[in-house]
LOLO-162974 format. One record per residue: x, y, z of N, C-alpha, C in turn; residue number from 1; residue in three letters. Coordinates in steps of 0.05 Angstrom, whole numbers, plus 5000, padded with zeros to 4 digits. Layout:
LOLO-162974
SITE    n.u    n.v    n.w   ca.u   ca.v   ca.w    c.u    c.v    c.w    nr   rest
SITE      X      Y      Z      X      Y      Z      X      Y      Z   NUM    ALA
...
end
This chain:
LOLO-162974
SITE    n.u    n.v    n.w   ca.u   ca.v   ca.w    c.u    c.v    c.w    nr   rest
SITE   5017   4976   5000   5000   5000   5000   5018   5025   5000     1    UNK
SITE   5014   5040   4986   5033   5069   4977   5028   5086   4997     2    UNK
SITE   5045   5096   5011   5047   5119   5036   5030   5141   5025     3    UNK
SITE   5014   5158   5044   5000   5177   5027   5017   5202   5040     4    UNK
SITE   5018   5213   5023   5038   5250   5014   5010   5272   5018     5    UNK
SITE   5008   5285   5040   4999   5309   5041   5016   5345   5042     6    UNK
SITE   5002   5369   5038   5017   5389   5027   5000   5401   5052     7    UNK
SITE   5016   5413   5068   5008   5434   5088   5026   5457   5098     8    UNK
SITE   5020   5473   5113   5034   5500   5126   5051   5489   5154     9    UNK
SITE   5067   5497   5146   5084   5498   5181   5073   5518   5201    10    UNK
SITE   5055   5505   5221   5048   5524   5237   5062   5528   5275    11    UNK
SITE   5084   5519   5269   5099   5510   5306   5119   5498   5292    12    UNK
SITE   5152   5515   5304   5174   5490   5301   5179   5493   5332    13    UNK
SITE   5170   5500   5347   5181   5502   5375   5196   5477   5384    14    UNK
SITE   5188   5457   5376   5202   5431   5388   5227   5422   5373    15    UNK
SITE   5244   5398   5388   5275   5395   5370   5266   5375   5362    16    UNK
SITE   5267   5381   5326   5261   5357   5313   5236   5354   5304    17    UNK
SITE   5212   5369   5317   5187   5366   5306   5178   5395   5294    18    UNK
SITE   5162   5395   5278   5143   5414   5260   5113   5409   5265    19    UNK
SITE   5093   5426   5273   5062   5416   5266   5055   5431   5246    20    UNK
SITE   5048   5413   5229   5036   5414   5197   5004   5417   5193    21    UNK
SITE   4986   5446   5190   4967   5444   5191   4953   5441   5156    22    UNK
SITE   4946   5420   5150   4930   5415   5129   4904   5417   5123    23    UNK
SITE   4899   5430   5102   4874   5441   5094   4864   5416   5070    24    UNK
SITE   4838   5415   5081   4821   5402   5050   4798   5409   5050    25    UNK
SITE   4796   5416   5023   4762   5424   5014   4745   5411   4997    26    UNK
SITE   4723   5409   5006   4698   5388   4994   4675   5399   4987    27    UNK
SITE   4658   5387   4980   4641   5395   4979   4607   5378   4991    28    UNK
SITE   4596   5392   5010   4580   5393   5020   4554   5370   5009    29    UNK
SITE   4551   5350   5022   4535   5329   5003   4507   5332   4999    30    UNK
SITE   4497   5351   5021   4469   5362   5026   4464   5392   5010    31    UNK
SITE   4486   5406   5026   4480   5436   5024   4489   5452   4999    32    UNK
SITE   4508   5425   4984   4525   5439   4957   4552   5458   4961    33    UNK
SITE   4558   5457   4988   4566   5485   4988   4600   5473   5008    34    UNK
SITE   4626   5496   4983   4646   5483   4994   4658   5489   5013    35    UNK
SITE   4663   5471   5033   4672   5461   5060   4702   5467   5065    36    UNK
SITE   4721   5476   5080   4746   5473   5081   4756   5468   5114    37    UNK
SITE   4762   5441   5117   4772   5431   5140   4799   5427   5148    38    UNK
SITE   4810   5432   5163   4840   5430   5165   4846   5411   5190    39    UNK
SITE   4871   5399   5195   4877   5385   5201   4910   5386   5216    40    UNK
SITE   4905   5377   5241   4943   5386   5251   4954   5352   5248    41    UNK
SITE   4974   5355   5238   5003   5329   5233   5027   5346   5252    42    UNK
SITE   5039   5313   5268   5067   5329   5284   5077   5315   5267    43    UNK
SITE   5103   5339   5253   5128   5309   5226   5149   5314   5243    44    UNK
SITE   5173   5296   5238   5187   5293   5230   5207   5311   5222    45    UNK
SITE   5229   5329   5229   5242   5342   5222   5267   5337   5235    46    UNK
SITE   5294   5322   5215   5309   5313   5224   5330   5343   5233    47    UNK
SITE   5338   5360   5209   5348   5380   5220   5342   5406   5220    48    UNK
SITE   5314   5410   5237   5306   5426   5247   5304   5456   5218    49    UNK
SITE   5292   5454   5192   5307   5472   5173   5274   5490   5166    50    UNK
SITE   5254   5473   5178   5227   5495   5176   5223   5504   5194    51    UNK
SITE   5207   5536   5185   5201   5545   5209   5173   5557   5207    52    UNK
SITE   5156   5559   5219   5127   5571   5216   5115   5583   5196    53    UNK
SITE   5094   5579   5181   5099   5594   5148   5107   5586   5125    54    UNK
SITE   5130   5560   5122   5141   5546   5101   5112   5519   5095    55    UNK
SITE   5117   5518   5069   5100   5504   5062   5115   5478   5053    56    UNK
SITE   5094   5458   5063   5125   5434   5064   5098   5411   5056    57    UNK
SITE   5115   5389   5052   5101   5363   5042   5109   5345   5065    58    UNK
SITE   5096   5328   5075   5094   5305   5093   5085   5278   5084    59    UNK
SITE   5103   5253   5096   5091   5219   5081   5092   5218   5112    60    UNK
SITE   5070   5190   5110   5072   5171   5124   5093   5157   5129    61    UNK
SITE   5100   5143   5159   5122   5127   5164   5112   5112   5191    62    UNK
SITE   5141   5096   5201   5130   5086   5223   5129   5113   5250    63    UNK
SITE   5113   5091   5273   5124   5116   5288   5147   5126   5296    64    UNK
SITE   5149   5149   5303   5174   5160   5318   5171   5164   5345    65    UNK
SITE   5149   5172   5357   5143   5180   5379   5116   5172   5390    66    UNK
SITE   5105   5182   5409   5079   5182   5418   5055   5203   5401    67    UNK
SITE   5065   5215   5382   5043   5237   5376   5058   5232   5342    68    UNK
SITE   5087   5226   5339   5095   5228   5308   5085   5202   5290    69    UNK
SITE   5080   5207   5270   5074   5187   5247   5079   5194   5218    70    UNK
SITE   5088   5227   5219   5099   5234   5196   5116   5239   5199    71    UNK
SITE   5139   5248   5166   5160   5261   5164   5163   5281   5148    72    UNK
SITE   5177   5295   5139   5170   5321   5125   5196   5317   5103    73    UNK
SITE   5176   5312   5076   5194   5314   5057   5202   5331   5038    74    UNK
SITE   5227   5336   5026   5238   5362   5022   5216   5373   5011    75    UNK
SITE   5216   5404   5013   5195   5425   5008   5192   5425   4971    76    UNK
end
């Protein structure tokens, strides 16, 4: 099964090593017709610390790293 690749904003590098990645997706409304935009926080993966709040970065799936990590952040 192919790791899935999402595109989100760096919103927090405060931590060593981690980034939270808030991801946005928009749909559309199955009742109301009308488009939806939900976002979503990911903690990645940042081996050397090179984003910082604002950078727009790509994230895969992996194993865990931590208690809260399951992504990593792949080059921008």
């Amino acid at each position: 099964m192919p790791k899935r690749i999402l595109t989100g904003t760096v919103t927090s590098a405060a931590n060593e090593q981690t980034v939270t990645v808030s991801v946005e997706r928009r749909f559309t409304h199955p009742v109301l017709k009308k488009t939806i935009r939900k976002s979503k926080k990911y903690r990645a993966h940042d081996e050397k610390n090179t984003y910082k709040a604002g950078d727009s970065v790509r994230i895969i799936e992996c194993a865990p790293r931590s208690k809260t990590k399951r992504w990593e952040v792949l080059e921008a």
